[in-house]
C-alpha positions in Angstrom: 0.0 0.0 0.0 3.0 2.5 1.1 4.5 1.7 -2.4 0.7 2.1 -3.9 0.8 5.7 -2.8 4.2 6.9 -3.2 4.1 5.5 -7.0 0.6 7.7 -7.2 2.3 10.4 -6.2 5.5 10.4 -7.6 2.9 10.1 -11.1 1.4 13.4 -9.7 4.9 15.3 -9.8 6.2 14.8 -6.1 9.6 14.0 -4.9 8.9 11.0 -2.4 10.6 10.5 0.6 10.2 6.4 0.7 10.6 5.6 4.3 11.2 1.8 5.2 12.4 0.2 8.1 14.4 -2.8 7.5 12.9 -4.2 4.0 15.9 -1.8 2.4 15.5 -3.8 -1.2 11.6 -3.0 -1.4 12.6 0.7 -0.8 15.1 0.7 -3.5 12.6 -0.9 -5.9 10.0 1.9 -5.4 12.6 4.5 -5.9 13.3 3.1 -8.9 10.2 2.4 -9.8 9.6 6.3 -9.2 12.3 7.4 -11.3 11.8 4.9 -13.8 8.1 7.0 -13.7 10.1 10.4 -14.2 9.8 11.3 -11.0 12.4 11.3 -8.0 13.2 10.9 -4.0 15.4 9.9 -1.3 15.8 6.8 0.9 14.6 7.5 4.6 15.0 4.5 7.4 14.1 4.2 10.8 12.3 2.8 13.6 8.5 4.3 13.9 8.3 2.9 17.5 11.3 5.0 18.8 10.5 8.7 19.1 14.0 10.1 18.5 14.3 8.0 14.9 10.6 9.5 13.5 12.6 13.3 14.4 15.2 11.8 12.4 13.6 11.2 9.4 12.3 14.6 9.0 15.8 15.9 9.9 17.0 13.9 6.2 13.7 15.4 4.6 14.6 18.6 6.0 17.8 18.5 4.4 16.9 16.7 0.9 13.7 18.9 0.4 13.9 21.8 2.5 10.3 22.0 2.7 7.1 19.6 2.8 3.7 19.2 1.0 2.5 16.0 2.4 3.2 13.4 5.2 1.6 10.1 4.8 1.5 8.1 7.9 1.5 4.1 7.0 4.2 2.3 8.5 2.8 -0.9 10.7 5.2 -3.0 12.5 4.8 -6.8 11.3 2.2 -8.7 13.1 4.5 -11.3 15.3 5.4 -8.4 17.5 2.0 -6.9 18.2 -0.8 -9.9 17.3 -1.9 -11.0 20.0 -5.2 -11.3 22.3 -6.1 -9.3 25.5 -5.3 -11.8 28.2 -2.1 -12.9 26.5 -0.6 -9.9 25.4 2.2 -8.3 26.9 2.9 -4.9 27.8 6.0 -4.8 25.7 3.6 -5.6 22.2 0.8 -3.6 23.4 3.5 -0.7 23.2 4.7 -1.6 19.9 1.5 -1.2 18.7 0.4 2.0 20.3 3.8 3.9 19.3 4.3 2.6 15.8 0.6 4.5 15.6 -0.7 6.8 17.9 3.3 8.6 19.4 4.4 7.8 15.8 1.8 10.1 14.4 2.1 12.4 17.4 5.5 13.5 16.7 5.8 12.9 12.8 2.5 15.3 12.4 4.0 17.6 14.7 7.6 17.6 12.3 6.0 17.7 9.5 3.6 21.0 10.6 7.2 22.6 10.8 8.2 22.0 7.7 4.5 22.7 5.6 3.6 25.8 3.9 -0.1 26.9 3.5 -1.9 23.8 1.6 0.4 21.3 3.2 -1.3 17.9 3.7 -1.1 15.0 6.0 -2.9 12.0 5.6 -2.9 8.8 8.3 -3.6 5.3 6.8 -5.8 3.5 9.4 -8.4 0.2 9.6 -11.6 1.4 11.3 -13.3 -1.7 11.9 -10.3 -2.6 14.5 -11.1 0.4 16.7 -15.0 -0.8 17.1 -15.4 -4.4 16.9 -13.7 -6.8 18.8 -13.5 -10.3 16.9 -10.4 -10.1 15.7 -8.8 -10.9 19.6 -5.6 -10.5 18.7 -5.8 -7.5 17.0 -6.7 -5.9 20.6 -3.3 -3.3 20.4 -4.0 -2.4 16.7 -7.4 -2.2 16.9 -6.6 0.4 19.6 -3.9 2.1 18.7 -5.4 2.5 15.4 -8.6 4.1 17.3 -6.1 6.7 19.1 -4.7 7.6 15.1 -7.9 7.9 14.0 -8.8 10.4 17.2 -5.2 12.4 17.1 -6.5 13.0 13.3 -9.1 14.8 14.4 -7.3 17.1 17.0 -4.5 17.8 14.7 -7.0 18.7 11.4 -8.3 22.2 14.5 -5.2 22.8 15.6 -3.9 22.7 12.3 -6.9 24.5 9.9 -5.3 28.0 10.3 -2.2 27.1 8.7 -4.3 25.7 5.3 -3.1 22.4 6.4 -6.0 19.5 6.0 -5.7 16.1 8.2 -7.5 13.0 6.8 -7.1 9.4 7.6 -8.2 6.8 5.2 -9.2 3.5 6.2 -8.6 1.0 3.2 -10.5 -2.8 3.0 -8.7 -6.1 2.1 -6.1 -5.2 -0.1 -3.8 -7.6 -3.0 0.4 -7.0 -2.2 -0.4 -6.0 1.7 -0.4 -7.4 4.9 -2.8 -10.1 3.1 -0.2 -11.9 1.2 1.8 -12.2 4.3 -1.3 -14.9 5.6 -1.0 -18.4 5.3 -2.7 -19.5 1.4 -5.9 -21.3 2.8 -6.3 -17.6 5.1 -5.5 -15.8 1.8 -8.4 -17.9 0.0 -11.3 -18.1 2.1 -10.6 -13.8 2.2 -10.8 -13.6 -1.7 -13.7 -15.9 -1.7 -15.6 -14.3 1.1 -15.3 -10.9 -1.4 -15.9 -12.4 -4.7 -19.2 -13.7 -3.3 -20.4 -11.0 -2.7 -19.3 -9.1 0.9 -17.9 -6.6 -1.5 -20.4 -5.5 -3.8 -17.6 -4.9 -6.1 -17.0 -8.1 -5.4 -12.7 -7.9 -5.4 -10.1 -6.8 -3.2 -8.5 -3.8 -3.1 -4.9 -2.6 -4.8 -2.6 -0.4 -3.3 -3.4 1.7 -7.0 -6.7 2.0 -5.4 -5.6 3.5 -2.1 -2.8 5.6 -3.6 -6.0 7.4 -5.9 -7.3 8.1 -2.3 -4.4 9.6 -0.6 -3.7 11.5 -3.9 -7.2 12.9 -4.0 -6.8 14.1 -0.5 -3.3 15.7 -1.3 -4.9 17.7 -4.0 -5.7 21.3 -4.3 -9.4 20.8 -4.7 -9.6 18.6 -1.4 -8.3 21.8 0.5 -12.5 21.9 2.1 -11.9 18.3 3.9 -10.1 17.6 7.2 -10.7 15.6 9.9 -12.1 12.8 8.2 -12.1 9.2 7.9 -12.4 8.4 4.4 -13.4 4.5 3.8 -12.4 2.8 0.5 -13.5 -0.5 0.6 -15.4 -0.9 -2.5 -18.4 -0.8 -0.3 -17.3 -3.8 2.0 -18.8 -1.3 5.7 -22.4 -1.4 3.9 -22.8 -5.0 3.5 -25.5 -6.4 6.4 -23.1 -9.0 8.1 -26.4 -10.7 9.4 -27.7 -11.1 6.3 -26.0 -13.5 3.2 -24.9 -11.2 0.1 -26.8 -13.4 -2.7 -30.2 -11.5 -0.4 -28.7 -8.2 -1.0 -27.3 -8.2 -4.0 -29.8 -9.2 -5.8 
């Protein structure tokens, strides 16, 4: 999804700053896949969870650019270190998940105010359903640290509106080339399925194209009227009646 929306906006005519943490060769490829594109960027790494390292990596943007038109909040640490349920978890992965989200935004939003001119724009990549259902047990830390992000979004788009910088967060659905593929196959099938009969009505999964369309229509001039909001593309997965089967409301 990262790469989705840097590749979007690279298309649109923006240098990228293509953060990554360890997966250096991914990094490299979208960089060149962004140059290959005509556009260009740097190479920014570091450690989301650790305060001092997000101040770091708008030190290098600092440097590089010299100024910034939009922040896009997405890194999510892998889910061994945070995927667990509520009576098992410890207090170690509950943190990982609440700063690689909530104090990761905190202080990146904060760096990248300083470096924004009027129109600047900072967008927050989230998954809503976490932060009010509770199914998914071991998604109990993302679920709410994602619920925090979603809530700092709000409080940064006032304290923010008088510069002319906007604060969105966008909540994306089951996307292809995400944390999906990184599920075991039979996992990987029984999701596709589930959305091809029907609990999408567009009946596919996203792609990180689709979600990089969304974070570029936020970032653009004529979405300068929206902040503070939660924008959901799912393909209109959140209207689908989970009590009722989709061949009944489809049809």
């Amino acid at each position: 999804i990262g790469r989705g929306i840097a590749l979007k906006l690279g298309a649109e005519g923006m240098k990228v700053g293509v953060h990554y943490y360890q997966n250096e060769a991914a990094a490299k490829d979208t960089l060149a896949r962004l140059r290959k594109a005509g556009s260009d960027g740097v190479l920014v790494q570091g450690d989301v969870t650790r305060v001092e390292q997000v101040s770091r990596l708008f030190d290098r943007i600092r440097t590089e650019f010299g100024a910034l038109d939009v922040f896009v909040s997405n890194a999510r640490p892998e889910a061994p270190k945070f995927f667990v349920p509520p009576l098992t978890i410890t207090v170690d992965q509950w943190n990982t998940a609440l700063h690689s989200q909530a104090t990761a935004f905190l202080v990146g939003a904060r760096e990248a105010a300083k470096l924004m001119r009027n129109g600047g724009r900072i967008v927050a990549l989230t998954y809503a359903p976490g932060g009010k259902t509770g199914g998914l047990q071991p998604w109990v830390a993302m679920g709410a640290a994602k619920a925090a992000l979603e809530t700092l979004v709000r409080y940064f788009a006032v304290t923010l509106a008088p510069q002319g910088i906007t604060v969105n967060a966008v909540s994306p659905g089951w996307t292809e080339d995400s944390v999906l593929n990184s599920l075991p196959d039979a996992v990987q099938t029984a999701i596709r399925d589930w959305h091809t009969r029907g609990w999408t009505p567009m009946k596919r999964l996203g792609t990180p194209a689709d979600i990089g369309n969304v974070v570029a229509l936020l970032c653009s001039d004529e979405a300068g009227w929206i902040t503070g909001q939660l924008i959901v593309a799912d393909g209109g997965a959140s209207l689908m009646n989970r009590e009722v089967p989709p061949e009944l409301q489809l049809n």
